[in-house]
DOKEPA-831641 format. One line per field, with one value per residue: residue in three letters; y, z, x of N, C-alpha, C in turn; residue number from 1. Coordinates in nm, 4 decimals. Layout:
REM residues N
r <- c(ala ...);
n_v <- c(Y ...);
n_w <- c(Z ...);
n_u <- c(X ...);
ca_v <- c(Y ...);
ca_w <- c(Z ...);
ca_u <- c(X ...);
c_v <- c(Y ...);
c_w <- c(Z ...);
c_u <- c(X ...);
k <- c(NUM ...);
This chain:
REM residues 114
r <- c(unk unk unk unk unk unk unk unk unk unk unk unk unk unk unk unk unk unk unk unk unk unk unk unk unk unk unk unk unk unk unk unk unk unk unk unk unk unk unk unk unk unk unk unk unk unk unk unk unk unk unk unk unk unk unk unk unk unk unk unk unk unk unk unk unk unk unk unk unk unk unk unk unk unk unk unk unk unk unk unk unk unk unk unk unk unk unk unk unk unk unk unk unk unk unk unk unk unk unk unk unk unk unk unk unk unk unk unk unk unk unk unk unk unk);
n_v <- c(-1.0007 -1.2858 -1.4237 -1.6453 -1.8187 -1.8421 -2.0759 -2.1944 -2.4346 -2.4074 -2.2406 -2.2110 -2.2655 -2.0458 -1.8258 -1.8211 -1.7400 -1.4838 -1.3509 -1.3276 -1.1476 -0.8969 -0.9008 -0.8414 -0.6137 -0.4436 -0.4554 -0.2905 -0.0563 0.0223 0.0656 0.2319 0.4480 0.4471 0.5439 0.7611 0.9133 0.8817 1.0478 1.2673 1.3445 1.3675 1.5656 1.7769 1.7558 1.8368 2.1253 2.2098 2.2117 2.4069 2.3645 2.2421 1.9457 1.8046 1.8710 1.7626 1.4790 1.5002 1.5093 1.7641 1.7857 1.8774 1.5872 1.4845 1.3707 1.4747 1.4187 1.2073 1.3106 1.2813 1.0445 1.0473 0.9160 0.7318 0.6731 0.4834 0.2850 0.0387 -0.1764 -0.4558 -0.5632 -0.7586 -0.7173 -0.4532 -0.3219 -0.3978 -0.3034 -0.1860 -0.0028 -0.0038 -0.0269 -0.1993 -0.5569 -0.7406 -0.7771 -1.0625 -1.1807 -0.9943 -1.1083 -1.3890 -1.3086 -1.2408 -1.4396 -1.6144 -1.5416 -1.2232 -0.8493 -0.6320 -0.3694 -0.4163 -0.2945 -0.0918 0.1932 0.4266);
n_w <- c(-4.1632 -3.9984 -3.7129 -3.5772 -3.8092 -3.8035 -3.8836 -3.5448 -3.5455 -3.7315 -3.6880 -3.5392 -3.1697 -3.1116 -3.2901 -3.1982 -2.9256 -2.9806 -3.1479 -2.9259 -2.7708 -2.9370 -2.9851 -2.7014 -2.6763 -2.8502 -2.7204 -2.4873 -2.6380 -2.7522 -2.5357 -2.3565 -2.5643 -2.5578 -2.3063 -2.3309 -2.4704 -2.3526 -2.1038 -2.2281 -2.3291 -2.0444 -1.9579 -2.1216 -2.0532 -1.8407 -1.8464 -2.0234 -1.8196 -1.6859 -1.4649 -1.2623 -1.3199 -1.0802 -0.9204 -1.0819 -1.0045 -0.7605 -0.6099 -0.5266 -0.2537 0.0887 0.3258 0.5606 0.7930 0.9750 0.8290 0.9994 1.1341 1.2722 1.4978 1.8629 2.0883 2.3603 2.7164 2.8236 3.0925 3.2821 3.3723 3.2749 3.5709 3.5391 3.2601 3.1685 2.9375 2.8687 2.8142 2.8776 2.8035 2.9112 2.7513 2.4837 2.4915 2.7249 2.7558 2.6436 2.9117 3.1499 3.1114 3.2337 3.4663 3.6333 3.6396 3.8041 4.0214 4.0849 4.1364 3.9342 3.9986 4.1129 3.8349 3.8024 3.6741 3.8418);
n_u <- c(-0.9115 -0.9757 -0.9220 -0.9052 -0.9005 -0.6674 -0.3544 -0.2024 -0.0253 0.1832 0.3439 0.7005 0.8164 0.9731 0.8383 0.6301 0.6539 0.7572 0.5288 0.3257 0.4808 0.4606 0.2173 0.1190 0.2482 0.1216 -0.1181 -0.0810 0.0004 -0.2812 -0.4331 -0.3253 -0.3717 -0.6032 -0.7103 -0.5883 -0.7353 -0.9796 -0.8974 -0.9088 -1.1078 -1.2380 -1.1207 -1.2265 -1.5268 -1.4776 -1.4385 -1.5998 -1.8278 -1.7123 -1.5524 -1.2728 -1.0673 -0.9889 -1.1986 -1.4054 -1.3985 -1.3396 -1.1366 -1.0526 -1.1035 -1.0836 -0.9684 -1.1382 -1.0609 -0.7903 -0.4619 -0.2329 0.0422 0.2832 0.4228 0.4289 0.6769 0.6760 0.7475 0.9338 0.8065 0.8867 1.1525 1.3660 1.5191 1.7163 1.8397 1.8588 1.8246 1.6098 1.2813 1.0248 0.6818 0.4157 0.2449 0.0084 0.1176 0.2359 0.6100 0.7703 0.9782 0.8797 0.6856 0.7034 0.8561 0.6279 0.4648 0.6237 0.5573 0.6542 0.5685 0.4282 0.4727 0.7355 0.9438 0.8754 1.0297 1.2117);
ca_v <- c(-1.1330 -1.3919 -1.4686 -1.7935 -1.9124 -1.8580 -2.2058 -2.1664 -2.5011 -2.3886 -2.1666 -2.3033 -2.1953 -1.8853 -1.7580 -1.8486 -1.6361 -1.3406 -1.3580 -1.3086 -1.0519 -0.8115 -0.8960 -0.7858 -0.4757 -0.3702 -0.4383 -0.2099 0.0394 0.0594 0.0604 0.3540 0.5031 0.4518 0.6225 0.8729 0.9718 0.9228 1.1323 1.4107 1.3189 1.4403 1.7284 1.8558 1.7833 1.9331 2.2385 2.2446 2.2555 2.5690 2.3389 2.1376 1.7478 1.7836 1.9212 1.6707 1.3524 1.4878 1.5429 1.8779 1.8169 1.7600 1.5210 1.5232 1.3674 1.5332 1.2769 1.1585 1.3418 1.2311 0.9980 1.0831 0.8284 0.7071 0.6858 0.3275 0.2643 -0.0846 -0.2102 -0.5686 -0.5220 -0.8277 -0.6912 -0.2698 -0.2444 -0.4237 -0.2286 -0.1685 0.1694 -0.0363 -0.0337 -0.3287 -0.6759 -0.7830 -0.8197 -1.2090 -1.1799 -0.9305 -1.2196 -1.4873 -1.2730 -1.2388 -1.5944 -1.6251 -1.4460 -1.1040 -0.7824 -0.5005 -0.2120 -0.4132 -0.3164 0.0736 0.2702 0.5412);
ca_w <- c(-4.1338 -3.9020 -3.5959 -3.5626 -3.9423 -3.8479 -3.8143 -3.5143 -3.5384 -3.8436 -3.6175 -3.3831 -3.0057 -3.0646 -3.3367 -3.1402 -2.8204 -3.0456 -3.1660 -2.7845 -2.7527 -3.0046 -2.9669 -2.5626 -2.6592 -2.9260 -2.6226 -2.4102 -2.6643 -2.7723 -2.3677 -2.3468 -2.6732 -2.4849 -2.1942 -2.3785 -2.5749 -2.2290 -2.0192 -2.2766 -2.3011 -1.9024 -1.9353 -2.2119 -1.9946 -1.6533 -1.8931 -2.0406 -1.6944 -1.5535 -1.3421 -1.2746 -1.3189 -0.9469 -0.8588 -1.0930 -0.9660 -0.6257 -0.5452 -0.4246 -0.1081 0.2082 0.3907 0.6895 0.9017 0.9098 0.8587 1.1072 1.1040 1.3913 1.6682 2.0073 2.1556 2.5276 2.7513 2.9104 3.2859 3.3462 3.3213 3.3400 3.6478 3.5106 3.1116 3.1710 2.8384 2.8278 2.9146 2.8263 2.8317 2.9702 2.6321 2.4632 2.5646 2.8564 2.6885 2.7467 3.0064 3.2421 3.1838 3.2961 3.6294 3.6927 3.6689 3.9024 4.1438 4.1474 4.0988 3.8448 4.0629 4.1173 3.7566 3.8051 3.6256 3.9296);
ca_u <- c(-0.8576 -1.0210 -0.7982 -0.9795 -0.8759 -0.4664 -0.3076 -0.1004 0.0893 0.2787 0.5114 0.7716 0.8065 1.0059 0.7795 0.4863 0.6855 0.7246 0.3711 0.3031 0.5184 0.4191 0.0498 0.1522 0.2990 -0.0142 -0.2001 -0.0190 -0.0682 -0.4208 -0.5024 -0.2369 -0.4149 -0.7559 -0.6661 -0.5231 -0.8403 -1.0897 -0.8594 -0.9024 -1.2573 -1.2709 -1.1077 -1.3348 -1.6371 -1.5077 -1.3712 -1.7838 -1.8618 -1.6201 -1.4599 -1.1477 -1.0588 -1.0018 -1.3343 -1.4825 -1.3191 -1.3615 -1.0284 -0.9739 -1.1921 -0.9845 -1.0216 -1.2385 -0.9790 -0.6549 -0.3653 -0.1368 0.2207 0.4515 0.4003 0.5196 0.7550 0.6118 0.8912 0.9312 0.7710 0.9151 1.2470 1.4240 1.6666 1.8187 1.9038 1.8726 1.8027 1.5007 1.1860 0.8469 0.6076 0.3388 0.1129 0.0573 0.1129 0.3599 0.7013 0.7992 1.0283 0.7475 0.5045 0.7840 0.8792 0.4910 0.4567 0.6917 0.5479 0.7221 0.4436 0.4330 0.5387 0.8895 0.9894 0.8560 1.1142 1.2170);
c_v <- c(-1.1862 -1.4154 -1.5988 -1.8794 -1.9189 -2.0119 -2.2329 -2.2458 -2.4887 -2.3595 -2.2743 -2.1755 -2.0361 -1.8272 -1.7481 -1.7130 -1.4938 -1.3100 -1.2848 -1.1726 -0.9616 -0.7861 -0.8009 -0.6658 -0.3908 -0.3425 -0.3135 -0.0704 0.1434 0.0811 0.2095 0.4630 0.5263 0.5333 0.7940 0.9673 0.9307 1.0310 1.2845 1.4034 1.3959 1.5972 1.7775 1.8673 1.8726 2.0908 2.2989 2.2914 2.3366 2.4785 2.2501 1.9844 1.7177 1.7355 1.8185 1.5275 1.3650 1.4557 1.6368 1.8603 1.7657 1.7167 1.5271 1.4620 1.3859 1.3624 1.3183 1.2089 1.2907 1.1267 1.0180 0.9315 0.8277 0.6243 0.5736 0.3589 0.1433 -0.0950 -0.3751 -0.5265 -0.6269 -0.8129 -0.5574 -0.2607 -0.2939 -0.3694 -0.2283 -0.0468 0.0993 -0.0270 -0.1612 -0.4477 -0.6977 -0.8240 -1.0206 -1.1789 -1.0985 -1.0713 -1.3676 -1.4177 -1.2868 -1.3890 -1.6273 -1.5831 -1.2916 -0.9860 -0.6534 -0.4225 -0.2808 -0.4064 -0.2080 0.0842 0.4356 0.6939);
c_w <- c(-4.0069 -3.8002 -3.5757 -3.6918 -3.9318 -3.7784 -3.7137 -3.5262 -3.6456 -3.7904 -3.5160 -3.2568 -3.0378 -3.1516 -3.2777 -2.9976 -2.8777 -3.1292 -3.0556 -2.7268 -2.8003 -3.0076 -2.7986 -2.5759 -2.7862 -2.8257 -2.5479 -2.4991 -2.6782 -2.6095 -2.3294 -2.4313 -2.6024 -2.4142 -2.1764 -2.3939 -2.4190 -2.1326 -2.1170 -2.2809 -2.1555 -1.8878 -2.0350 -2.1583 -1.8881 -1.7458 -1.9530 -1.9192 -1.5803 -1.4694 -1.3434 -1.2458 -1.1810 -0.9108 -0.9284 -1.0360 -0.8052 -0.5441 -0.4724 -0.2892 -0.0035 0.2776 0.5626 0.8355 0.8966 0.9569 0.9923 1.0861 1.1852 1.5095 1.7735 2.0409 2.2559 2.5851 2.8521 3.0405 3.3749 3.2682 3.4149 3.4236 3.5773 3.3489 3.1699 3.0393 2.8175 2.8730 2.8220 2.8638 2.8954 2.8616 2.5461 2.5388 2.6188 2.7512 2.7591 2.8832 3.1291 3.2751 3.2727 3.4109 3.6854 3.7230 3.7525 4.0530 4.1794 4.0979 3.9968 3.8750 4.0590 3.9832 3.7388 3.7525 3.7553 3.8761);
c_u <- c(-0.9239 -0.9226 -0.8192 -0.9159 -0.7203 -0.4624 -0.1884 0.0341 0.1534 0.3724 0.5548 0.7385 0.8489 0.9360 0.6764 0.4888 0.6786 0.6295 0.3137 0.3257 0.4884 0.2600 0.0931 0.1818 0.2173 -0.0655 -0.1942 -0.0467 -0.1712 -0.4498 -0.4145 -0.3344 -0.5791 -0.7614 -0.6523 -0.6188 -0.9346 -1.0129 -0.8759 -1.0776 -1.3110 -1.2580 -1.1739 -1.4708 -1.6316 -1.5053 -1.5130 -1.8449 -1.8436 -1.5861 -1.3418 -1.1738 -1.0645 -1.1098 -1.4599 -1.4980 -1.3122 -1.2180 -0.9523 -1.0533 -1.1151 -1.0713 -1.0667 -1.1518 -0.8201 -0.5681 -0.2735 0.0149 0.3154 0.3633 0.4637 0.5912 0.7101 0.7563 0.8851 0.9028 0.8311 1.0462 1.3281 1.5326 1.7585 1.9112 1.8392 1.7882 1.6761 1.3770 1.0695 0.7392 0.5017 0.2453 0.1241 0.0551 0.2650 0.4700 0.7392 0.8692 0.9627 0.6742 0.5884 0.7982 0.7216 0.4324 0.5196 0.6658 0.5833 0.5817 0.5126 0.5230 0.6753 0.9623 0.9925 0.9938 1.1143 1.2353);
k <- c(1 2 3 4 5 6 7 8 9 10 11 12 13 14 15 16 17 18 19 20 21 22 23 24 25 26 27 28 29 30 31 32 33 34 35 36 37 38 39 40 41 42 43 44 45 46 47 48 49 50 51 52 53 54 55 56 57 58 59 60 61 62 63 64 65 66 67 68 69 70 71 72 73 74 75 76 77 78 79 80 81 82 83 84 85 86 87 88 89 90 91 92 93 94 95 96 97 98 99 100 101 102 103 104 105 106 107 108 109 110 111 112 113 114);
């Protein structure tokens, strides 16, 4: 059958939607079904070749820079006398209220954390 020779305006909307739909979920198949049949395809070559899907695909190799597990917490150096709770480790950019006292005139060290 031709796909080109169907006349679509025969159907209404919802036959036309479930047209859509079922074509959508062939799709989904055959691409599943594809998949299916190249992933066995791999493992029959690495398995020709004595070695694993890993080792073909280049997955067992660690990586050259170990990951990142924990970050340390840096323990605030400056603190607003006027809100306590507000403070800053000194990394980074000036929290607003730092860059407002500095504007003001007042210096760094008067925020030292003792």
């Amino acid at each position: 059958m031709n796909i080109d020779s169907i006349d679509l305006s025969q159907f209404s909307i919802e036959e036309l939607e479930t047209l859509i739909k079922r074509a959508e979920a062939s799709i989904r198949q055959a691409k599943a079904k594809k998949a299916s049949e190249l992933r066995r395809q791999v493992e029959l070559t690495a398995e020709q070749l004595g070695i694993s899907v890993a080792e073909l695909l280049g997955l067992d190799k660690p990586s050259r820079k170990p990951a990142r597990t924990t970050t340390s917490k840096v323990a605030p150096k400056y603190r607003n006398p006027d809100r306590p709770e507000q403070t800053w480790t000194g990394r980074g950019q000036k929290p607003v209220w730092l860059r407002q006292r500095l504007e003001q005139g007042a210096r760094l060290e008067d925020f030292l954390i003792s």
